[in-house]
Structures are given as structure tokens and as C-alpha cells.
VEXKOL-258714 format. One record per residue (C-alpha): x, y, z. Coordinates in pm, 1 decimal. Example, Ala and Ser with C-alpha at 12.3 -4.5 7.8 and 13.67 -1.06 7.14 Angstrom:
<sites>
+----------+----------+----------+
:     east :    north :       up :
+----------+----------+----------+
:   1230.0 :   -450.0 :    780.0 :
:   1367.0 :   -106.0 :    714.0 :
+----------+----------+----------+
</sites>
This chain:
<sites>
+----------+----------+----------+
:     east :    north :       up :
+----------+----------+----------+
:   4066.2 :  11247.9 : -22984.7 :
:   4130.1 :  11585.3 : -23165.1 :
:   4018.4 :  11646.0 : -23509.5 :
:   4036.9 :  11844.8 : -23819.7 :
:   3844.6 :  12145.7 : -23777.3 :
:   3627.5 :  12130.6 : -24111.1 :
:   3568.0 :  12530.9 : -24087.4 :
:   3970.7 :  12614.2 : -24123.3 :
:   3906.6 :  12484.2 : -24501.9 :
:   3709.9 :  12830.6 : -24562.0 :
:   3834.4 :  13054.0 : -24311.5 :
:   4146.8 :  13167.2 : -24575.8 :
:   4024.4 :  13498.1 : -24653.1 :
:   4206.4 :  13847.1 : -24705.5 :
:   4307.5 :  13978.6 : -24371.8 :
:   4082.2 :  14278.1 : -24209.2 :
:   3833.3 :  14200.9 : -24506.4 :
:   3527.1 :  14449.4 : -24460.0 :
:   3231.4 :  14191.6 : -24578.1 :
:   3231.7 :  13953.0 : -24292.4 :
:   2865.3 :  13835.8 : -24318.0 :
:   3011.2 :  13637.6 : -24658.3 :
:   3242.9 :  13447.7 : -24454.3 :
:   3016.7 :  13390.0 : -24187.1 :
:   2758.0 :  13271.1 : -24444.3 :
:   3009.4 :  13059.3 : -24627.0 :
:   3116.0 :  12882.3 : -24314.3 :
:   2769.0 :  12825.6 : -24153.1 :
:   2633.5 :  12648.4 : -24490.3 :
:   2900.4 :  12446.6 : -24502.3 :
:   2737.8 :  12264.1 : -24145.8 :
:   2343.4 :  12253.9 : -24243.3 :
:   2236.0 :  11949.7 : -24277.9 :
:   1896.1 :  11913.5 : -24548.1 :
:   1856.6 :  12235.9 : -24606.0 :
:   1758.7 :  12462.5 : -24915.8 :
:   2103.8 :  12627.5 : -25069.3 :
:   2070.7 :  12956.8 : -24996.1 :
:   2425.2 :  13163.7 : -25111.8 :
:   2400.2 :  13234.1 : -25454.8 :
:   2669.5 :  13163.0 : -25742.1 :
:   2791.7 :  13202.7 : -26082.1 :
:   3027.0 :  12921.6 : -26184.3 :
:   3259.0 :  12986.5 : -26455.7 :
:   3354.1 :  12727.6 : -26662.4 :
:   3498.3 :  12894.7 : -26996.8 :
:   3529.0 :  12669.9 : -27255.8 :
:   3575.5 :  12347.4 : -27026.1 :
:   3159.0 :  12308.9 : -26900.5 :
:   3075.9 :  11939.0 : -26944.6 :
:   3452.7 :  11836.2 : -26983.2 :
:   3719.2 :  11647.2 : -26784.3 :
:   3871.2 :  11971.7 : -26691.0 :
:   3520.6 :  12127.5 : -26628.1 :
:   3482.2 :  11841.3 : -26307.7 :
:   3406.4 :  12087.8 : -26026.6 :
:   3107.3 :  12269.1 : -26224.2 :
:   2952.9 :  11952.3 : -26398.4 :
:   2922.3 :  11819.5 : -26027.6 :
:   2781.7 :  12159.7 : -25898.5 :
:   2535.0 :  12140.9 : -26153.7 :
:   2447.5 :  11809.3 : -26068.4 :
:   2431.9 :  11846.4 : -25671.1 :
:   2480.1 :  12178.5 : -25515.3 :
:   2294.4 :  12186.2 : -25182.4 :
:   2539.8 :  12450.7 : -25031.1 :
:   2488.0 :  12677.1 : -25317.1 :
:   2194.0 :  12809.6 : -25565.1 :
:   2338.6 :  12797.8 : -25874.2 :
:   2235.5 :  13081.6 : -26111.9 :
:   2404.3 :  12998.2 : -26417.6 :
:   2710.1 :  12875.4 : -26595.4 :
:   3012.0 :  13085.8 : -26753.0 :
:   3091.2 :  12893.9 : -27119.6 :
:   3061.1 :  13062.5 : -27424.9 :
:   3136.7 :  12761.3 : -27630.7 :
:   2796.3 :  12629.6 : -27468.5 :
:   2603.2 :  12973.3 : -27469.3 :
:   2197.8 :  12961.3 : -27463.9 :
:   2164.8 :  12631.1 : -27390.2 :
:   2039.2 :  12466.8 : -26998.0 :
:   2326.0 :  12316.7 : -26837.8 :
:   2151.2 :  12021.0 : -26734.3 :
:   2061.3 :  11932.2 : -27096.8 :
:   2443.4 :  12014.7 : -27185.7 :
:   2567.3 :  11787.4 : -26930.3 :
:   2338.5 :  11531.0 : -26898.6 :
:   2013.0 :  11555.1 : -27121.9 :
:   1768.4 :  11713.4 : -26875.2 :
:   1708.4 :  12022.0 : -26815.0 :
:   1728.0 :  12234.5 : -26476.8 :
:   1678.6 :  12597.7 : -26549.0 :
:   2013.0 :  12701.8 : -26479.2 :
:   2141.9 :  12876.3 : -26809.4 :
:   2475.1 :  12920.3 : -26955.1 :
:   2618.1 :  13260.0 : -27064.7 :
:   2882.8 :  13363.8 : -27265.0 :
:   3036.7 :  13599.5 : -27018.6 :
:   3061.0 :  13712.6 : -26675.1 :
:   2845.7 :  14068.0 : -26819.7 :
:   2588.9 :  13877.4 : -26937.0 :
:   2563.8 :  13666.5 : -26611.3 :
:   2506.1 :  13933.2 : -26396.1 :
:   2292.1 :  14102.2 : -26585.5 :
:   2002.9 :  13874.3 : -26666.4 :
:   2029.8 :  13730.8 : -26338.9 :
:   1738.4 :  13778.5 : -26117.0 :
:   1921.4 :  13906.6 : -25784.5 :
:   2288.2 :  13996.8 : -25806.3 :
:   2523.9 :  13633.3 : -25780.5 :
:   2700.1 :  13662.5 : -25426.8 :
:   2960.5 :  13415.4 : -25546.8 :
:   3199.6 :  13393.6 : -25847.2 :
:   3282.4 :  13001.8 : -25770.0 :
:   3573.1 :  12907.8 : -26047.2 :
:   3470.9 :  12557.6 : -26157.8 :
:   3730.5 :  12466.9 : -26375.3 :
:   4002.0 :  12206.6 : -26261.9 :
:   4311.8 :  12213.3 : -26506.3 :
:   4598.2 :  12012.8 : -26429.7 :
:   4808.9 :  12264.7 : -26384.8 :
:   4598.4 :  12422.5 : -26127.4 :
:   4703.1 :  12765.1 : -26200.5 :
:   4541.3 :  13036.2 : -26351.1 :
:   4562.1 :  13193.7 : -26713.9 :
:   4581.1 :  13533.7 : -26791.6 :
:   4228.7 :  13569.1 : -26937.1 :
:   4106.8 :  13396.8 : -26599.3 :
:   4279.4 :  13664.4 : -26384.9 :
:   4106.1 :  13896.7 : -26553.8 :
:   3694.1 :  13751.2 : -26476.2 :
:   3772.0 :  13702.2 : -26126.7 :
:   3920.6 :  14054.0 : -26090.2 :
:   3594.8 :  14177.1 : -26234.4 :
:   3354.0 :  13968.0 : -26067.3 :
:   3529.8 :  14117.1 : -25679.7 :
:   3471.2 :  14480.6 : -25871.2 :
:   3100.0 :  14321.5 : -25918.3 :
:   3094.8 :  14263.3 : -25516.5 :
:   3123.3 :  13891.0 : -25594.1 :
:   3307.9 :  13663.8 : -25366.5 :
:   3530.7 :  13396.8 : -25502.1 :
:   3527.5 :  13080.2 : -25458.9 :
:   3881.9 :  12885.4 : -25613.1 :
:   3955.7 :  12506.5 : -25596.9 :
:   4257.4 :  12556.8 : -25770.1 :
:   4644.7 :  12467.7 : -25629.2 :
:   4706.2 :  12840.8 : -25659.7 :
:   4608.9 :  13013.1 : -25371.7 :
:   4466.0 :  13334.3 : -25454.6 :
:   4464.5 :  13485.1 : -25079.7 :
:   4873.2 :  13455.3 : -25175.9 :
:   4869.4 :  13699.4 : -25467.3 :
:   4903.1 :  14080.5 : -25370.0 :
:   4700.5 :  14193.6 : -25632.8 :
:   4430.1 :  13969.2 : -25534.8 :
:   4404.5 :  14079.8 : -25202.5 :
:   4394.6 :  14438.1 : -25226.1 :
:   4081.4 :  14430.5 : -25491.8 :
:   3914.2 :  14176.7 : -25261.9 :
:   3996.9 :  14428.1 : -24993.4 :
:   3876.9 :  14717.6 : -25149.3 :
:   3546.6 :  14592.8 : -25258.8 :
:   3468.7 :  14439.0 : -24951.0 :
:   3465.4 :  14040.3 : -25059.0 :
:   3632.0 :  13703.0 : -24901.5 :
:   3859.6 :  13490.6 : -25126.5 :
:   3782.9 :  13120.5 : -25010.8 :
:   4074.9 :  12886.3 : -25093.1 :
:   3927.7 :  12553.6 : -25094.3 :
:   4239.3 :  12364.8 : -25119.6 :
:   4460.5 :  12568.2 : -24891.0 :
:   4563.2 :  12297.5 : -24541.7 :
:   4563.1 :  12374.1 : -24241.3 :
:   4894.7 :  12495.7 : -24091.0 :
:   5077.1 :  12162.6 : -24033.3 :
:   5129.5 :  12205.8 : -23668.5 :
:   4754.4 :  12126.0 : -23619.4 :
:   4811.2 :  11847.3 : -23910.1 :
:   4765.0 :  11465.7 : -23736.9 :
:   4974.3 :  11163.8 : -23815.8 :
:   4758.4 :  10822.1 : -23897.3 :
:   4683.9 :  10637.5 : -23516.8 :
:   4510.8 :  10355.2 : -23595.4 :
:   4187.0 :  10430.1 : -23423.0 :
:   4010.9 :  10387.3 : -23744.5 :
:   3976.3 :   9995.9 : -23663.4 :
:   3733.5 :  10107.3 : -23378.8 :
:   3502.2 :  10226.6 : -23650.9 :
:   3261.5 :   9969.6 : -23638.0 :
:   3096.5 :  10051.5 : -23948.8 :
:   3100.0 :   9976.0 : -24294.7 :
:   3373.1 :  10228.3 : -24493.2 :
:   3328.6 :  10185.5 : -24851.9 :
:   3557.7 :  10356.3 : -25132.0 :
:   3486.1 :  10474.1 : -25454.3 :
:   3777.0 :  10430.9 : -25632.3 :
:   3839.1 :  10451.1 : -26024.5 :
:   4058.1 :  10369.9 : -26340.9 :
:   4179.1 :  10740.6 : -26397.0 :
:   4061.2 :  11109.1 : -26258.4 :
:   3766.3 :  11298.6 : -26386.0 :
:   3574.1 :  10954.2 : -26424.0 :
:   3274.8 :  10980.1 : -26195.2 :
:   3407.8 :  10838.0 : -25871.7 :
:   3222.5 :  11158.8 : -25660.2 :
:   2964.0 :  11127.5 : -25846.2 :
:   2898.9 :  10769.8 : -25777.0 :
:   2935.8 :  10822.9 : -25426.3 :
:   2686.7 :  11111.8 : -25390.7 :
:   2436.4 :  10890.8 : -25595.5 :
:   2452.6 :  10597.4 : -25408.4 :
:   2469.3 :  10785.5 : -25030.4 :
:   2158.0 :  10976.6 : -25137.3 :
:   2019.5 :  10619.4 : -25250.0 :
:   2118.5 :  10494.6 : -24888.1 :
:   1969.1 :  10776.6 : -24660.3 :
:   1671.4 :  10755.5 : -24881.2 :
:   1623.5 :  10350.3 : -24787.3 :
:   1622.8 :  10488.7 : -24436.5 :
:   1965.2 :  10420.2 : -24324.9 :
:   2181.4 :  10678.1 : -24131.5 :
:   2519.6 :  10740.9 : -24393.5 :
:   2772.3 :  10973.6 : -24360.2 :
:   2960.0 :  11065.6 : -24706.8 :
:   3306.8 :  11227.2 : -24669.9 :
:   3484.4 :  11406.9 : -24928.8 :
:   3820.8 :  11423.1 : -25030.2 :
:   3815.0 :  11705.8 : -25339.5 :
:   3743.6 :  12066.7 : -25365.0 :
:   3445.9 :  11973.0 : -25547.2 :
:   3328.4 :  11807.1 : -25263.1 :
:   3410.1 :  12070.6 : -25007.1 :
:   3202.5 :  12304.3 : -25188.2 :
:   2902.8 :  12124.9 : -25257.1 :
:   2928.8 :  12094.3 : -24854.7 :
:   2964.5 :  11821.9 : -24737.9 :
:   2989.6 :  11873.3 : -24351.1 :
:   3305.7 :  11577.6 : -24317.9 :
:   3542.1 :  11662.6 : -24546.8 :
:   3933.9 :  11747.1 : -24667.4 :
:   4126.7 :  11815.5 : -24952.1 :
:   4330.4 :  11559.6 : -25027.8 :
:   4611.4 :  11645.3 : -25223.9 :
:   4685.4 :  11972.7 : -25083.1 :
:   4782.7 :  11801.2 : -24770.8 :
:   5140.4 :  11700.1 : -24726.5 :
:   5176.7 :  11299.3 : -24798.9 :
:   5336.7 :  11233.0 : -24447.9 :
:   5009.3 :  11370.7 : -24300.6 :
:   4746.2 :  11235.7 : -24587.2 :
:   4657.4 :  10921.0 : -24419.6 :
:   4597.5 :  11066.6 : -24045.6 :
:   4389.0 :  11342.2 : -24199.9 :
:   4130.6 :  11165.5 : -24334.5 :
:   4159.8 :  10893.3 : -24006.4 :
:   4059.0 :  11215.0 : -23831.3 :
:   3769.8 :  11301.9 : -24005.4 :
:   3628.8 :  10971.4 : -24047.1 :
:   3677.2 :  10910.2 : -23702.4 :
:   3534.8 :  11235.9 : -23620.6 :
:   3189.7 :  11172.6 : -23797.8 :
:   3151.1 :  10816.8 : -23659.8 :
:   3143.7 :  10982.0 : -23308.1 :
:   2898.8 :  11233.4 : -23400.1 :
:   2715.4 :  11049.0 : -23636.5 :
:   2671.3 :  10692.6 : -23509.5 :
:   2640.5 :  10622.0 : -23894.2 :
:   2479.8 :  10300.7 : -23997.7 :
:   2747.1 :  10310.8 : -24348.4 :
:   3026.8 :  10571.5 : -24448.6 :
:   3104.4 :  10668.9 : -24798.5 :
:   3458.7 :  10757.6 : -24863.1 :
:   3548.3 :  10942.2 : -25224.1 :
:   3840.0 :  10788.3 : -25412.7 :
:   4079.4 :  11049.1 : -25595.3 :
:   4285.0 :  11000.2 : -25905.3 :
:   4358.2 :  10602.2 : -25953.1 :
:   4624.4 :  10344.5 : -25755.9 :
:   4760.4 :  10265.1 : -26060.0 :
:   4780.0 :  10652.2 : -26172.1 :
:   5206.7 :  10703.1 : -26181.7 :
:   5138.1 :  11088.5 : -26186.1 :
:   4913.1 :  11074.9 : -25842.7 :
:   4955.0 :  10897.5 : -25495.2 :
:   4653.5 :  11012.1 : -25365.1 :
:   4400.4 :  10716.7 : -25405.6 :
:   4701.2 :  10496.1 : -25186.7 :
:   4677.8 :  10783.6 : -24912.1 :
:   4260.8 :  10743.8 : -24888.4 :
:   4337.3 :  10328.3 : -24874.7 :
:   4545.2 :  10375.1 : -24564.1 :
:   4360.5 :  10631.3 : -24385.1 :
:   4015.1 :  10466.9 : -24444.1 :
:   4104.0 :  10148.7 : -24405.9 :
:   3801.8 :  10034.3 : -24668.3 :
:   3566.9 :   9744.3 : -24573.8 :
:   3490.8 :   9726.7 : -24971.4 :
:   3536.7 :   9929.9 : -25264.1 :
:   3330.8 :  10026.4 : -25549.2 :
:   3529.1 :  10099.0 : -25890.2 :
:   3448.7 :  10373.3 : -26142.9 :
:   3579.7 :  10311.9 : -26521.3 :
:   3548.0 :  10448.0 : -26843.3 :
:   3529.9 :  10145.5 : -27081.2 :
:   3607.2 :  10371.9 : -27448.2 :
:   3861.3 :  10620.0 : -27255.1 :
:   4182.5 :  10533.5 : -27445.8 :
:   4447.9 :  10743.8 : -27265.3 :
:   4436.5 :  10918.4 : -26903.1 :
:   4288.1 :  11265.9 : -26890.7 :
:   4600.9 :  11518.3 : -26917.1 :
:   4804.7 :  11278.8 : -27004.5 :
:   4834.5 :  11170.4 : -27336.2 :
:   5124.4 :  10919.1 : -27312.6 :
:   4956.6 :  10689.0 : -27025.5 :
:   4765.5 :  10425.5 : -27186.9 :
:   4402.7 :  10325.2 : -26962.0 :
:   4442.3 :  10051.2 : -26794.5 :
:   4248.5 :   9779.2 : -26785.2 :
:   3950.9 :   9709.9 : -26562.6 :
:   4093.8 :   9361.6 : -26412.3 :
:   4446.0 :   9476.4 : -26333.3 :
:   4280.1 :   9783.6 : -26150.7 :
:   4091.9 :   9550.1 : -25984.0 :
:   4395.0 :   9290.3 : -25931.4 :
:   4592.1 :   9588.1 : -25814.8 :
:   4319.1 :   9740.6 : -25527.2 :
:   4246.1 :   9415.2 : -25452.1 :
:   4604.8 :   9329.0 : -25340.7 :
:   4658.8 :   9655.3 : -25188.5 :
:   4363.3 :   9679.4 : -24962.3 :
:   4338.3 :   9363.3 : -24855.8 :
:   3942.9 :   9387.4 : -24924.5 :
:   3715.2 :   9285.0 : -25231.5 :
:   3561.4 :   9504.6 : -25488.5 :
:   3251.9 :   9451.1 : -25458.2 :
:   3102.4 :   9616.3 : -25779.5 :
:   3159.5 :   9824.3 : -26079.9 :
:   3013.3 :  10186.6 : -26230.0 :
:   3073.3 :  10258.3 : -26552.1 :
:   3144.7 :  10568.2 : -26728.9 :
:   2946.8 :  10622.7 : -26988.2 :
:   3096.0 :  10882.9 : -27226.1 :
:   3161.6 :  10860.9 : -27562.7 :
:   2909.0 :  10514.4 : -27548.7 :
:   2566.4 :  10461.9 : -27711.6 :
:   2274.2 :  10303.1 : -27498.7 :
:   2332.9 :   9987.0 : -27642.3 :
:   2721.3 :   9983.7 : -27528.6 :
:   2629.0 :  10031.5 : -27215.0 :
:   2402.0 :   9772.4 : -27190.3 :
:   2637.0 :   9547.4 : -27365.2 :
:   2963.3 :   9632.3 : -27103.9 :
:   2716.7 :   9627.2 : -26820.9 :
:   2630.4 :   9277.8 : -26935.7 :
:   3015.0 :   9140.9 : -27010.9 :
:   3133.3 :   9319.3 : -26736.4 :
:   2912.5 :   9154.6 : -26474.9 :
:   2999.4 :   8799.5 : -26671.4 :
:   3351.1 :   8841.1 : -26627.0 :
:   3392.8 :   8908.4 : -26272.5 :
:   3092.0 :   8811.4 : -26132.1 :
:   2979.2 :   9108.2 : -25897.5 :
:   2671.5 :   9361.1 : -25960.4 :
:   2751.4 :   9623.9 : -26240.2 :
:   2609.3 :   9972.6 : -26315.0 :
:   2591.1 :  10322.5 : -26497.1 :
:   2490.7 :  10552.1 : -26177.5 :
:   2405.8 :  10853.3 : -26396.2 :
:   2176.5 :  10627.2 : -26666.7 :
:   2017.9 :  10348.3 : -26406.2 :
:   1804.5 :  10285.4 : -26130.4 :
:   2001.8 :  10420.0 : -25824.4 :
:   1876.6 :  10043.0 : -25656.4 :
:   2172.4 :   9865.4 : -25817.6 :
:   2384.3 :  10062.2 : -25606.9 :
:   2230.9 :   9972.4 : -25364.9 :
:   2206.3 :   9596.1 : -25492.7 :
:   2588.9 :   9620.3 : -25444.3 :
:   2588.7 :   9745.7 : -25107.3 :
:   2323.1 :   9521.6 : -24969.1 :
:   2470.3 :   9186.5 : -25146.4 :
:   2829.6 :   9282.3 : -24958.7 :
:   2674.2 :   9377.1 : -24652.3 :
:   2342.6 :   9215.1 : -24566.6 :
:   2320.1 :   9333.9 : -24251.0 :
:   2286.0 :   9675.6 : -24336.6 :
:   1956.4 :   9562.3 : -24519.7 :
:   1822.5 :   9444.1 : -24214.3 :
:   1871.3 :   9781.8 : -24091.4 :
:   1601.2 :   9973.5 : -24323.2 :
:   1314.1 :  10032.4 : -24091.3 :
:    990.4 :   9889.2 : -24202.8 :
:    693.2 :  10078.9 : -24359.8 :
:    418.2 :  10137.9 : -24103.7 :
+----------+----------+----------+
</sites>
């Protein structure tokens, strides 16, 4: 069975580009497994750090084992840690108002410019042009999860090429001749496959599902988590795609592949899929595309309980935790088998009381992954799959 070749993902840089040891570097990481984060990076985030639209650098600074993050680009959020910006604990990695002041109280010069802002128009401003033009006149290499593809622009690729650095286009597919069509052979993956899905984007669903596969290989289980974002491409995760850069026709088979792929090399005792967007989201199709080519077992559900409207989109009301549930329920053909709340805009005592309600009205295990014990993740997994309990090996 062919599959995706993970490595095409970074291999889009300008053509007879002089600083090949950055590509090579870039792709390599991307396949270490465990192993200490050694390119280093700059993440620019102006004016968008710990925001919706900020997604890709809040969940750099959160998990970043491909790269060592040096600081964060935000002037709005200028001399403070990011980790106490973004989640109330510090982790040495500062945040400067500029791309200058970056570089230069940095303590070896940032390899990487990676651009960790994801608008929903996916293109770039003016303003934006401008850093990313400066940080390849640095000798920086960029790093862009956006829909535009920056190897595409002529500009782009003759500064790139004359100061010797690799544009990495996170999102940009494979060409679609290599591009599979869904098989079926995911029903000989005799594993677990469990979704995070969610109400609405930019709601925590990666972030759930790195939590809780950490919390599995840390029980002593073998787990294989495969993304389906940018965000997750570039923290590295070794099985992953892009999602919604890949035409629909070809979404399903995709991620099929790669699944696929990792349970043959693997042997994985549980896979963790990443949800995108939400089924019930009119704008996006994506989540129905990760459904069909996963072919989930369960699915976990991510939801902001004080998010009024969807992110971007002003007009589209939330909607509400049951019918989400109703609607996956009905279009998977499998159970949701417990619930992570988002926690923004809510005191402690919210959360406590919508963890509590929550679990009383539909009667499966409910959590905050970013403000509890990772074990009620696990608490979910292990009261929908027992088996997999049995599987923790013992304490000598």
C-alpha cells in the first residue's frame, strides 16, 4: 500500500536555493522521535498572541518539540513571558515588540522566522510582507501556515534566493497525481482511532489531543497522534497532513493513507486523530472529511461553553453542545464518549460548575485539559475502552 510521503509537506522551497543544510534540518526534525528541539525560531504573532487568530503560536508555545522557541513577535503583549500571557505560567520564552528587538537580545541568531498567525483569510497584509522580507535579509528561514503560498510570489523567491534561506509552505499538497482516493483499508486497523472533534475552530481540539496522547504514552501505552493542521505539522508530528489544503475528492483517502501508514510502522496500542473546524460549521467541510477517512472508534468533543458566535464569523450563532453531539453522533455512527471544555472567558468556579452540569446531562466523563489532571482524559479513554487499560504494563 503506497502512502503519503510526510517529507513532500516541507520540501516546497525556492528552486536552486543556496542554504540546503536548512532544508535538510527542517525535514530530518520533522522524523525524530523524543528528542530535544534543536532548530531555533522566532514566531511572530503581531497583535493576535494568545487569540483565536494567534492558534498556531499559542500551540507552539505550549508544545514545540521540533522547534526551540526563542521568543514571541506581539507588541500589544511586549515584556511579558508568553507562558504567563497564554496560560498563567511562565516558560522563559519572552515576547518582543518587533522583529529588531528579537534578534537582538536573542542569545544565538533565530534560524527560523515561523509566522504563527492563522487569519481567516489566510493571506498576508502589507505590514506582514514587510517582517518576513526582513527576517530572509536577517538569514532567517520562514516558516508559513498560511493558504498563500509564499514559494508562489516572485518577490519572495528572489530575496529567499539571494540570502540563501528555504521558504517552507506548510499547507502546500502534494501534486495530485501522487494524491490517493479513500480504499477502505482503514477497517483493517485494528486499533482504537479516536477523534477530537469540537463546536467551532480555534477551540482547543489539538490541544486536547496532544494532552491526552502525551497522558497515554506516559501510562505506558504505545499511541500514535496524527495531525491534520499546519500547527500540527510544525510542532512535528511524524504522521501528519494538512487538511484543508487538500482537494475534497482526495481529503478522505489522504488521511486513510497516513493512518494506515503509521499502524504498519507503529503497531500502535491507540491512535489520536485531530478534528478541524466543526460538522456543524456551514463555512468548513473539513471535520466530515477526517470522519470518513478515519473511520473513528469514538470521539472526544471540544466546546467553549461562554463563546456566543463562531470565531470569524459574527453572524453564526454557537451551537449547542447536545445538537453537536446529536449531529456527530448520527454521522459517525459511533458514541462520544466525553467532553473538554474550553475555558475562556470563565472563572474557576464556572468551570467547575459546567464540568459538573455537563457530566449530569449526558452522562459521560467531562474535563478542562489545560486546568485538570491529565487522568480524566484518560478516565475517558479507559471507561470506552477497557482493554487498553489492561494494556499498561505493571510497575516492577
Amino acid at each position: 500500500m503506497s502512502s503519503p510521503n510526510v517529507v513532500n509537506l516541507f520540501q516546497v522551497v525556492p528552486k536552486k536555493v543556496s542554504n540546503s543544510k536548512a532544508q535538510n534540518d527542517f525535514i530530518g526534525s520533522n522524523h525524530a522521535h523524543d528528542t530535544v528541539a534543536t532548530l531555533s525560531a522566532v514566531i511572530f504573532c503581531e497583535g493576535n498572541f494568545t487569540k483565536t487568530d494567534g492558534k498556531t503560536a499559542n500551540g507552539l508555545i505550549r508544545y514545540s518539540p521540533k522547534f526551540r522557541i526563542l521568543s514571541v513577535i506581539d507588541s500589544e503583549k511586549a515584556g511579558l513571558d508568553s507562558g504567563y500571557a497564554l496560560d498563567r505560567k511562565n516558560n522563559g520564552i519572552p515576547i518582543y515588540a518587533s522583529l529588531q528587538e528579537a534578534v537582538h537580545k536573542a542569545s544565538e541568531r533565530p534560524k527560523y522566522l515561523i509566522f504563527g498567525i492563522a487569519p481567516s483569510s489566510g493571506v498576508l497584509s502589507t505590514s506582514q510582507r514587510l517582517v518576513i522580507i526582513e527576517a530572509m535579509k536577517l538569514g532567517m528561514n520562514i516558516v508559513n501556515g498560511l493558504h498563500e503560498y509564499l514559494n508562489d510570489d516572485p518577490e519572495f523567491i528572489a530575496i529567499s534566493r539571494e540570502n540563501g534561506v528555504a521558504i517552507f509552505d506548510i499547507r502546500k499538497p502534494r501534486e495530485q497525481r501522487n494524491l490517493q482516493i479513500f480504499s477502505g483499508l482503514i477497517n483493517k486497523v485494528d486499533c482504537p482511532r479516536i477523534v477530537v472533534m469540537g463546536t467551532d475552530c480555534a477551540v482547543g481540539k489539538r490541544t486536547t489531543a496532544t494532552i491526552l496522547t502525551n497522558a497515554l504514552k506516559q501510562s505506558g501505552l504505545n499511541v500514535v497522534s496524527v495531525a491534520t493542521g499546519q500547527t500540527g505539522v510544525m510542532q512535528g508530528s511524524a504522521y501528519s497532513l494538512v487538511m484543508d489544503s487538500i482537494p475534497a475528492q482526495f481529503c478522505p483517502g489522504e488521511l486513510e493513507a497516513v493512518i494506515c501508514r503509521a499502524y504498519e510502522t507503529e503497531e500502535p496500542d491507540v491512535i489520536i486523530i485531530e478534528g478541524q473546524g466543526a460538522l456543524s460549521h456551514t463555512a468548513f467541510c473539513t471535520s466530515a472529511m477526517i470522519i470518513r477517512g478515519s473511520a473513528p472508534n469514538a470521539v472526544i468533543v471540544q466546546h467553549a461553553p461562554h463563546r456566543k458566535f463562531r470565531v470569524d464569523f459574527a453572524q453564526m450563532r454557537m451551537p449547542s453542545l447536545a445538537s453537536e453531539i446529536e449531529l456527530i453522533e448520527n454521522f459517525t455512527h459511533t458514541k462520544v464518549i466525553g467532553i473538554s471544555i474550553n475555558h475562556e472567558d470563565m472563572s474557576n468556579h464556572e468551570v467547575d460548575e459546567c464540568i459538573y452540569h455537563y457530566s449530569k446531562e449526558f452522562g459521560i466523563p467531562v474535563t478542562d485539559a489545560l486546568k485538570r489532571s491529565s487522568e480524566f482524559l484518560l478516565h475517558m479513554v479507559f471507561k470506552a475502552f477497557p482493554l487498553l487499560e489492561r494494556k499498561i504494563p505493571t510497575p516492577l
